[in-house]
Each structure stands twice: as structure tokens, then as C-alpha cells.
N, C-alpha and C positions, 0 to 999 in steps of 0.2 A: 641461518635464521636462528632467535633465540629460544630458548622454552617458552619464553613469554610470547613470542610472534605464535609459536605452535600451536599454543593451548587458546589462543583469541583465534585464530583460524578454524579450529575443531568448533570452537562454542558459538563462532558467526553464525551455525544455521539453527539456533536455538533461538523458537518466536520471544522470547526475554531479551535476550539479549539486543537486538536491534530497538527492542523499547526505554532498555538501561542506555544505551548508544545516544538514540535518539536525545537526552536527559544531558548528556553530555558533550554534545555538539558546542553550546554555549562555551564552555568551560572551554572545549576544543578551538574554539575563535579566535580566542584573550590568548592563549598557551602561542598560537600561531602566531597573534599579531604583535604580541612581546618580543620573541624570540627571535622574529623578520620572516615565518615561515621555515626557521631550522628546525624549529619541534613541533609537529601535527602527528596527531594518534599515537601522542606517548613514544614518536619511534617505535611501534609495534610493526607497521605497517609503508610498506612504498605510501608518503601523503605529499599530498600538497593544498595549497589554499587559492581556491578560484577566486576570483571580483570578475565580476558581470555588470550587466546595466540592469538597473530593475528595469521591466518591461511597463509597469505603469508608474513608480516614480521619479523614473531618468538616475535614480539616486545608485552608488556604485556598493552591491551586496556579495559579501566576503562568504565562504564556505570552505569546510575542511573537506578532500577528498581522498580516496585512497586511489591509485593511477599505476595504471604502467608504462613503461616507457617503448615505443615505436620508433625505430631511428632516430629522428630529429625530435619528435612528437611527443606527446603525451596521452592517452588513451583514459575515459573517463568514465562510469555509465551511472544512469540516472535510475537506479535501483530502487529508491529512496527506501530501505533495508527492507524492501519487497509489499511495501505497502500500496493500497488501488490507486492511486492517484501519483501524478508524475512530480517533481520536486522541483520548485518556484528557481533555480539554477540552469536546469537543463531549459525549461521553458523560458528564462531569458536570455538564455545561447540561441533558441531557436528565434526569436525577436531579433536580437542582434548579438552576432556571432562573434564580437571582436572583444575582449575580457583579455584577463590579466593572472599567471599565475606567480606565487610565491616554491619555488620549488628551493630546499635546501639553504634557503637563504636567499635564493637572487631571486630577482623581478623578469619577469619575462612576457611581454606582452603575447597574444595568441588567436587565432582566428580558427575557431569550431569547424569543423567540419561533423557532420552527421553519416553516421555510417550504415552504408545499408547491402545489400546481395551477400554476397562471397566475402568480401572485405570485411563487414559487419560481422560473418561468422569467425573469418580470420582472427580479426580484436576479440569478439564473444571469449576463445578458445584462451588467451593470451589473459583475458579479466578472469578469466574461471578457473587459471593454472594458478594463478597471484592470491585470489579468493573464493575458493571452492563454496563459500554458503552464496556468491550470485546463484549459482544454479537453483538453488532453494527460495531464494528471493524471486526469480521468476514465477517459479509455482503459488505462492502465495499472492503474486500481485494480483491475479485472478484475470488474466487473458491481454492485461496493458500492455500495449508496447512498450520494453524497456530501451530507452535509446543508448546508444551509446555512440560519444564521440570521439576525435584524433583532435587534440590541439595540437594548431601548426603553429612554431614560434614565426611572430614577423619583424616588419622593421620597423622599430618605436620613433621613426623621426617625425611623423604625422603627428604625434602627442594626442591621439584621439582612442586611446585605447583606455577602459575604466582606472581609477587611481592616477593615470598620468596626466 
């Protein structure tokens, strides 16, 4: 990992920083969708770029994440840098579960899974090893459920998957 991964790692749990973050999400879109999804979060960080289905305008809505990887999977939580309210991505994973990620470059279509009991703690432990301020995002979100998912890649032949 770089000094520069390090030192964004220590400053993730500073309430500033998820607001400067936040500021930069936009800028994080463009960098992603230029690039094909090879650069998200500066390369500071394990990212990728979700497309979901907007939940109320059918329309296909791109987002930078930071993710870990699960076997086959990708692992994602809807943190949204610990703020009260859940973030308009995971809530259209929960609408409909089949989106699209940019990982490194390729297209990978994906189907949400929501993770809950044991399993859920299992990913918790795996998001919290990758990015130590989730734990501090919990705390601040003021008692929300933070979900978090396993995107399972599938088979793109249906062409019904967001972006395809």
C-alpha cells in the first residue's frame, strides 16, 4: 500500500473528510467514466463504479465505490461516509438487484445480494480491515442500518443488466 493509501486511511475517520469526499464524488464519476473504470479514488483505494437502475427513473445511475473482493464477488457497504440516511445506490440495489460494475477496466455485470447474520459480520470484518473509518461511519450514522452487499458476477447474455 502507498503513503498516500495510508495517510487517506488514518484521515477517513475525520467528520471533514467524508464532507471534502463527498465534494468529490462528481469529479470521481468523470475520472471513472473516462478512464473505463481503471481509475476510481485516485487509485488510493480498492474502487470500482456501480450502475444500478434508478428506483424511480428506470434511468442507469453510475457511483464510485471502494469494495473488497470475496472469491468471485465484490463486497460493498452503503456507508454513505456515515451520514443518517441510506445512499440513493444501495436503495436501488434493494429495488432491483441486478447493476453493473466497472472494476479495473472491465464491465462486469452483477446481482446484489444483501448480507445479513454471520455472513454480514464476516464482510463487516473484511470492509473494516480494507477501511478502518467504516467503523466510525457506523457510529455517526446514528443507529441506521448500514447494509452491506456481495456482488455476484452473472451471465451478461440476458443484456438486461443496467448500461447493457
Amino acid at each position: 500500500m502507498s503513503v498516500l493509501g495510508n495517510l487517506t486511511r488514518r484521515l477517513g475517520h475525520h467528520r471533514w473528510f467524508g464532507a471534502a469526499a463527498r465534494l468529490l464524488v462528481p469529479a470521481d464519476r468523470l475520472v471513472g467514466r473516462v478512464t473505463k473504470g481503471r481509475v476510481v479514488a485516485l487509485g488510493l483505494v480498492p474502487s470500482l463504479v456501480i450502475t444500478t437502475t434508478g428506483r424511480r427513473s428506470g434511468k442507469p445511475r453510475s457511483n464510485p465505490l471502494l469494495y473488497v473482493p470475496d472469491g468471485d464477488g465484490y463486497v460493498v457497504v452503503g456507508s454513505n461516509w456515515g451520514q443518517q440516511h441510506q445512499p440513493s445506490w444501495a436503495l436501488n440495489l434493494i429495488a432491483e438487484p441486478r447493476a453493473e460494475v466497472a472494476v479495473k477496466g472491465r464491465r462486469v455485470p452483477v446481482r446484489a445480494e444483501l448480507a445479513t447474520g454471520a455472513e454480514r459480520d464476516r464482510l463487516w470484518r473484511l470492509l473494516v480491515t480494507e477501511w478502518p473509518a467504516y467503523q466510525t461511519y457506523l457510529e455517526r450514522a446514528g443507529g441506521r442500518e448500514i447494509r452491506v452487499f456481495r456482488l455476484v458476477p452473472t451471465d451478461a447474455s440476458d443484456g438486461s443488466h443496467p448500461g447493457g
